[in-house]
C-alpha positions in Angstrom: 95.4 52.9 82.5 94.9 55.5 84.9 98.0 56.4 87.2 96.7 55.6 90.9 97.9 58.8 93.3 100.6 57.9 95.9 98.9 58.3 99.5 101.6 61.4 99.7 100.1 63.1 96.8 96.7 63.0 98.0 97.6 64.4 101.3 99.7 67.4 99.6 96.7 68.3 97.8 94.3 67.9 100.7 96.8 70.2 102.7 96.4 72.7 99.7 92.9 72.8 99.7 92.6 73.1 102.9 94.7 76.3 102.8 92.8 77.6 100.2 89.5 77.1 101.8 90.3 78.7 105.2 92.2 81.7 103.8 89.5 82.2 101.3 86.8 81.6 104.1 88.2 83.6 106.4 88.9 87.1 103.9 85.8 86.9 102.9 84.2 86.9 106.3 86.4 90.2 107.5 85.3 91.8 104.1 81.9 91.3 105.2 82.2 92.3 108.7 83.8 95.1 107.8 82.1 96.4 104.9 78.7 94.3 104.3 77.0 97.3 106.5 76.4 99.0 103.4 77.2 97.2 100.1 76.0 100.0 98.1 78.5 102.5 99.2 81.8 99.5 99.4 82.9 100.1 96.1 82.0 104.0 95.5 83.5 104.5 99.1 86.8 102.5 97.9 89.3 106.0 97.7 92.3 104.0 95.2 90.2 100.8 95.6 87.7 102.5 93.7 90.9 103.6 90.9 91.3 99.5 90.3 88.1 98.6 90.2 86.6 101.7 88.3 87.8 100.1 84.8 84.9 97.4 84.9 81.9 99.6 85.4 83.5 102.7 83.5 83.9 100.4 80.0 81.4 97.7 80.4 78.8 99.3 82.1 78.3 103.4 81.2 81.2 102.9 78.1 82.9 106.1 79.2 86.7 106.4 79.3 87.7 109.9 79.4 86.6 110.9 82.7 85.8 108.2 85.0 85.0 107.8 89.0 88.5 108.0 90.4 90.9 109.8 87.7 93.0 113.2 87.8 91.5 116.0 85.3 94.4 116.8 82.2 92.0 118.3 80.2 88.4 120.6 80.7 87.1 117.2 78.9 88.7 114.6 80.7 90.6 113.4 83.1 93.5 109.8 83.4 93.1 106.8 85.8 96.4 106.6 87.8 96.0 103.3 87.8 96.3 100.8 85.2 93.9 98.1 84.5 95.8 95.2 85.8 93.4 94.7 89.2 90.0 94.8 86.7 91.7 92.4 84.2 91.8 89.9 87.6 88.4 91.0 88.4 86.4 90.9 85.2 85.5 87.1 85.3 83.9 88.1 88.9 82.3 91.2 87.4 80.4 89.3 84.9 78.8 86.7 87.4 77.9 89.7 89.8 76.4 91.5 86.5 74.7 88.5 85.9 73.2 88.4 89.3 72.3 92.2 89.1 70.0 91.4 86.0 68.9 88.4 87.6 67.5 90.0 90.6 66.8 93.5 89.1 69.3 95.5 90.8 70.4 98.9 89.0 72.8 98.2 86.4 75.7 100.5 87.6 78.1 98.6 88.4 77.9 99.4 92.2 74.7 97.3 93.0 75.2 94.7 96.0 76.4 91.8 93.7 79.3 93.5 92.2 79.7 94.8 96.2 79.7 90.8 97.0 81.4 89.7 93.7 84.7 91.4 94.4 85.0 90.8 98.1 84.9 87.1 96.6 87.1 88.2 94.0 89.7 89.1 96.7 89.3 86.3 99.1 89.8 83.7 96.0 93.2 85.4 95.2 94.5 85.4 98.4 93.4 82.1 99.2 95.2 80.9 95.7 98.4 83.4 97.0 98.8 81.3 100.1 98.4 77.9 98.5 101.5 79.3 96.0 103.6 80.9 98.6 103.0 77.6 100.5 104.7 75.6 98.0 107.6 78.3 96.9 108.2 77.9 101.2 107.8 73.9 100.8 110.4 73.4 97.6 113.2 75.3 100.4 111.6 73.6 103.8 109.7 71.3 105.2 105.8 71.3 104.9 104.8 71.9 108.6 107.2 74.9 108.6 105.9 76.5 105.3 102.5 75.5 106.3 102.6 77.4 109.5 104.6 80.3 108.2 102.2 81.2 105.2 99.4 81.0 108.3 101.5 83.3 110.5 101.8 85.7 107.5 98.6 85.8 106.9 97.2 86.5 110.6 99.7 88.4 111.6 100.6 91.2 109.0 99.0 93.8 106.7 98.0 91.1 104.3 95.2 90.4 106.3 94.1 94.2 106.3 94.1 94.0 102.5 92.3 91.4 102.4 89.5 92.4 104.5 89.2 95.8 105.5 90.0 96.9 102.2 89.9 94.3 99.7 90.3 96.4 96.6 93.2 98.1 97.1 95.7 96.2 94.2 98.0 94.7 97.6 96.3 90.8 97.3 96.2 90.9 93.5 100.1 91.7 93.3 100.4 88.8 96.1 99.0 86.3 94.3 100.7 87.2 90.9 103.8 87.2 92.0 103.6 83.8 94.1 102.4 82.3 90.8 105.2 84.0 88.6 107.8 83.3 91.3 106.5 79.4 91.6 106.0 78.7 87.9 109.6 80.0 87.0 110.9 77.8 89.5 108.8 75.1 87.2 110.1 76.8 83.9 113.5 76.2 85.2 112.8 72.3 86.4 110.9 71.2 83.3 107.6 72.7 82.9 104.2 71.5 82.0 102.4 73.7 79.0 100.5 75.3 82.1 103.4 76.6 83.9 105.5 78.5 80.6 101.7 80.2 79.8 101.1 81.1 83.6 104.7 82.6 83.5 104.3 84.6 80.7 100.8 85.9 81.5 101.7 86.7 85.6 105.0 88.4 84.5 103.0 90.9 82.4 100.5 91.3 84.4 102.6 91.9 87.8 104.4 94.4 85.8 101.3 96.3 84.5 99.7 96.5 88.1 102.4 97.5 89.9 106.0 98.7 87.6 108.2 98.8 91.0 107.4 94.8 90.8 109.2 94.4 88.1 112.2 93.8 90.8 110.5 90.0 91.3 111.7 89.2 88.0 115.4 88.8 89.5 114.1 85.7 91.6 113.4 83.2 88.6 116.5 84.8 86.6 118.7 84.5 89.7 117.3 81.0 90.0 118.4 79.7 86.7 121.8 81.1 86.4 122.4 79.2 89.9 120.7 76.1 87.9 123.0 73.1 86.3 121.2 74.4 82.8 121.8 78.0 83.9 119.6 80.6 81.9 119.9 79.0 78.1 118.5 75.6 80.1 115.4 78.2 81.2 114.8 79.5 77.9 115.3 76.0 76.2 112.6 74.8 78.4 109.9 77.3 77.7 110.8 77.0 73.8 109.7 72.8 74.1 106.4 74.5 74.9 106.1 76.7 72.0 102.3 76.3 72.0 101.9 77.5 75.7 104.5 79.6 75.0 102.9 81.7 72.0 99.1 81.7 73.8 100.7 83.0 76.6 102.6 85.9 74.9 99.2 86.6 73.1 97.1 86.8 76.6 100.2 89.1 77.8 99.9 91.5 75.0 96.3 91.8 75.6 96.2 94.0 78.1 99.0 95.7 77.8 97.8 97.2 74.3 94.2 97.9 75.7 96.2 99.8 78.4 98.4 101.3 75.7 95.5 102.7 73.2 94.0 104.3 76.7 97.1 106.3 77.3 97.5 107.5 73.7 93.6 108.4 73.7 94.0 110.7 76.8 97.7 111.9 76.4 98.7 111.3 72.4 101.7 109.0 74.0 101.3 105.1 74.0 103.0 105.2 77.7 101.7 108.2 80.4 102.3 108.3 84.5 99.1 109.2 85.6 101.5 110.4 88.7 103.8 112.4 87.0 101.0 114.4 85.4 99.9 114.8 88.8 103.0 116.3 89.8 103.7 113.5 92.4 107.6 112.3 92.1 110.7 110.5 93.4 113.2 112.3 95.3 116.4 110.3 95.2 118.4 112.7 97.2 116.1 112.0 100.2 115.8 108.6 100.5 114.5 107.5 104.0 114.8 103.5 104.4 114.8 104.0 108.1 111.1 106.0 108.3 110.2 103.4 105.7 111.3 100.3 108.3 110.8 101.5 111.8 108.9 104.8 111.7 105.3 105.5 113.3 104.2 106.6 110.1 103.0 103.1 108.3 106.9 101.4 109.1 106.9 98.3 107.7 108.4 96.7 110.8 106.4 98.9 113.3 103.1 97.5 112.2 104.1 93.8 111.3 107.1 93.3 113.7 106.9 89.2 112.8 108.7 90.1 109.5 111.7 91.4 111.6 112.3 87.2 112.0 112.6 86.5 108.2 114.2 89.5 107.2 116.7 88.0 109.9 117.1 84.7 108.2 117.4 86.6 104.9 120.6 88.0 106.2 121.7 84.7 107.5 121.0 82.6 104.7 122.5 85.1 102.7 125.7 84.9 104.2 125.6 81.1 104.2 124.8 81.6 100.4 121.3 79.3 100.9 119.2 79.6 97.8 117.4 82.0 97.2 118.0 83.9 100.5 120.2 86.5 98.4 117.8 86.9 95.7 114.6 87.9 97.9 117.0 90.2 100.1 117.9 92.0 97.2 114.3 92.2 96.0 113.2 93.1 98.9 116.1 96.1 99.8 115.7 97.0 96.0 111.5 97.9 96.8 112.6 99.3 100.3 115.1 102.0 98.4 112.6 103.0 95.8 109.9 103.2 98.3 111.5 105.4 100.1 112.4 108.0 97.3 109.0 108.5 96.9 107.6 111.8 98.0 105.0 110.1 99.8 107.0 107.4 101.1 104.0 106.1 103.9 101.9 105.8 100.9 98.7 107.8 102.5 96.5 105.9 104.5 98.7 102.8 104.3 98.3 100.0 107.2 101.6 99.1 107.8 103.6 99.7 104.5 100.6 98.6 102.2 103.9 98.5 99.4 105.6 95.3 101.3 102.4 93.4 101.1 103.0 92.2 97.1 106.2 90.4 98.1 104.8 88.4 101.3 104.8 85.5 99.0 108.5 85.4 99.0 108.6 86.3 102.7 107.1 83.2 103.4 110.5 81.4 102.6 113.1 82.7 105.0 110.1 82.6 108.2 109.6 78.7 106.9 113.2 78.5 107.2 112.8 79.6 111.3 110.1 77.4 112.3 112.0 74.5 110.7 114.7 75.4 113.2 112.0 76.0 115.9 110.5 72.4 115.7 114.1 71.0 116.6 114.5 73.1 119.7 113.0 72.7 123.3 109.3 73.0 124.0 110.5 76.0 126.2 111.8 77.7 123.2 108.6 76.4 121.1 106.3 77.9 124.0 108.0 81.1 124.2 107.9 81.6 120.4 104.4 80.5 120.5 103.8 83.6 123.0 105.5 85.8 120.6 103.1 84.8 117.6 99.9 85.2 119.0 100.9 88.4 120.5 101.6 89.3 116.7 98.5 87.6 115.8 96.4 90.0 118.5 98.5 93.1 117.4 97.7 92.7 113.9 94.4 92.5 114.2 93.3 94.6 117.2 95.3 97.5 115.9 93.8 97.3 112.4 90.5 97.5 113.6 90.9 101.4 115.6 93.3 102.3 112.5 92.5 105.5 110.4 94.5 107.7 108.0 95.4 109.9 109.7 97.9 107.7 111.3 100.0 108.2 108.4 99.8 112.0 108.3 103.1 114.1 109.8 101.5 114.7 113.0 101.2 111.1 114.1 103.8 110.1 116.5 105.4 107.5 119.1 103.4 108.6 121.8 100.0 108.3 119.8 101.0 104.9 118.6 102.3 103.8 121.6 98.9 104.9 123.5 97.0 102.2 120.7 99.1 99.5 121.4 99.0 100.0 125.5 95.8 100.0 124.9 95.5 96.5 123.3 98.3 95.0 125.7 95.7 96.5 128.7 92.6 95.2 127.0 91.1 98.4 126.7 90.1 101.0 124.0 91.7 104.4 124.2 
């Protein structure tokens, strides 16, 4: 007999959907307005973008590996991708459709015709749109569901994530998003009792969040920290995912997949099965001059400077922390952990970086303490709710007003208080500098 839903369960998954939909909707509108001018230069155009996405059309498309569109030259005969093919292995079921399309309506078959232009603006949009439904339910499990339903919505608006998913959709920033809400959600799974789904999804995200980005390997604390504070502590956690050895094996299999592809590249162009593309470039950490401070509150892409709404859960983090409410100490160690590192980097603004484009990956778990707040907003008194109303959708107009005027060259040395100050004055003022 077939189990009838609960009225509650149909309107959790309505909720979800609905999430999905107008996140999804809504990045792939600002993808278009910003870059549907000219499909054919989007991807080409792309700068690192182009370093994620280059994989797809360099192997499956003109079959050349040793030098192509976006790589550093080691060699007179070729040259390494600094970026690993995490983003493309995200991509590729997109890719496909869009080369589909390009035979269908005889566009060149390049890889940079308008459908693949289309294709992974979509490809985008559908990852963040899946993000925010899984950092809505990671905020629902530790609040209630108007509170994490308005604070993955406020997150969205009214940071950088929305830059990444719009202005420049490419860039790795949604991709590492989504992975590691899923990763964070499905351990949380792993831990309660899991489905088949949730021990493969686990294994595959893990690998995968890890092979985009290596500084997200930090994330990996939040499901271990999770079951060591569970009643079956860590062996419960590993007990669980062994009931599922099927899940459990495919998923180790779809891990190792792209790891090894990205393992036989590096020993083709450096004779090693592991090579930084960075380090060959000479680019490096410099752990004597850390500068959290720059990283946080400078005009140089601070993180705090540019999305000044995360100033309220990294707030919470501390006081949740102290109250020892799970998992406020886990994300605030995550999150100092990728501040520190960050900020050895020799280019610790990250280029031409809206905001601190670095952050963005861990928005997912962000979503949890600024749930926590507006849970303790709705019980205060519609003065307070009005006045923080004021205060997020002067975020909300930040974010987006200032995105829009943004260049590089914000981020170069040069760029200071005064300049930034004059582009926010101008927004507050309603005019354009």
């Amino acid at each position: 007999m077939t189990r009838m839903r609960a009225p509650h369960e149909k309107n959790k998954h309505f909720v979800e959907w609905t999430l999905f939909i107008l996140v999804a909707v809504l990045s792939f509108n600002g993808a278009w307005i910003f870059n549907g001018h000219d499909t054919h230069a989007f991807l080409r155009d792309a700068y690192d973008g182009l370093g994620y996405y280059q994989w797809l059309p360099g192997n499956l498309v003109e079959h050349r590996i040793d030098w192509m569109y976006w790589c550093y030259k080691i060699a007179p005969d070729r040259a390494i991708s600094l970026f690993t093919l995490g983003v493309a292995c995200l991509e590729l079921p997109f890719f496909l459709v869009s080369q589909w399309l390009t035979w269908l309506f005889e566009y060149p078959n390049d890889g940079f015709s308008p459908p693949n232009a289309v294709a992974m603006m979509l490809s985008a949009s559908v990852y963040a749109g899946a993000g925010a439904v899984l950092a809505f339910k990671l905020a629902r499990r530790f609040s209630t569901e108007e509170s994490a339903l308005l604070a993955v919505l406020v997150l969205f608006a009214s940071t950088n994530l929305f830059y990444y998913c719009t202005r420049e959709p490419l860039m790795s920033h949604v991709y590492s998003f989504f992975l590691i809400a899923l990763f964070c959600w499905c351990g949380l799974r792993v831990i309660d009792g899991p489905r088949p789904v949730h021990v493969f999804a686990f294994i595959l995200s893990g690998a995968l969040v890890v092979l985009v980005r290596q500084v997200n390997v930090f994330t990996f604390i939040f499901p271990l920290w999770m079951a060591v504070s569970s009643p079956g502590g860590l062996r419960g956690m590993f007990k669980n995912l062994g009931g599922h050895r099927l899940a459990l094996g495919l998923g180790i299999l779809a891990a190792l997949v792209p790891w090894i592809l990205q393992m036989m590249y590096w020993y083709h162009m450096t004779g090693a099965i592991y090579a930084n593309g960075y380090a060959l470039k000479g680019e490096y950490f410099e752990w004597d001059k850390m500068v959290p401070g720059l990283l946080l509150f400078g005009p140089r892409n601070g993180w705090l400077v540019y999305s000044p709404l995360l100033i309220v859960p990294m707030i919470m983090l501390f006081v949740h922390a102290w109250r020892k409410t799970l998992p406020a100490r886990p994300i605030l160690l995550i999150v100092m952990l990728t501040v520190l590192i960050y900020s050895a980097w020799w280019c610790w603004w990250m280029g031409g970086s809206y905001g601190h484009r670095a952050m963005v990956d861990l928005y997912a778990l962000m979503a949890i303490p600024l749930a926590w707040f507006f849970r303790s907003v709705f019980q205060r008194s519609w003065a307070t709710r009005i006045a923080i109303a004021l205060f997020l959708i002067a975020c909300i107009r930040l974010n987006i007003e200032l995105m829009v005027p943004w260049r590089s060259g914000w981020g170069d040395a040069g760029w200071t208080w005064p300049q930034l100050m004059e582009q926010i004055g101008a927004i507050a003022g309603g005019w354009n500098p």
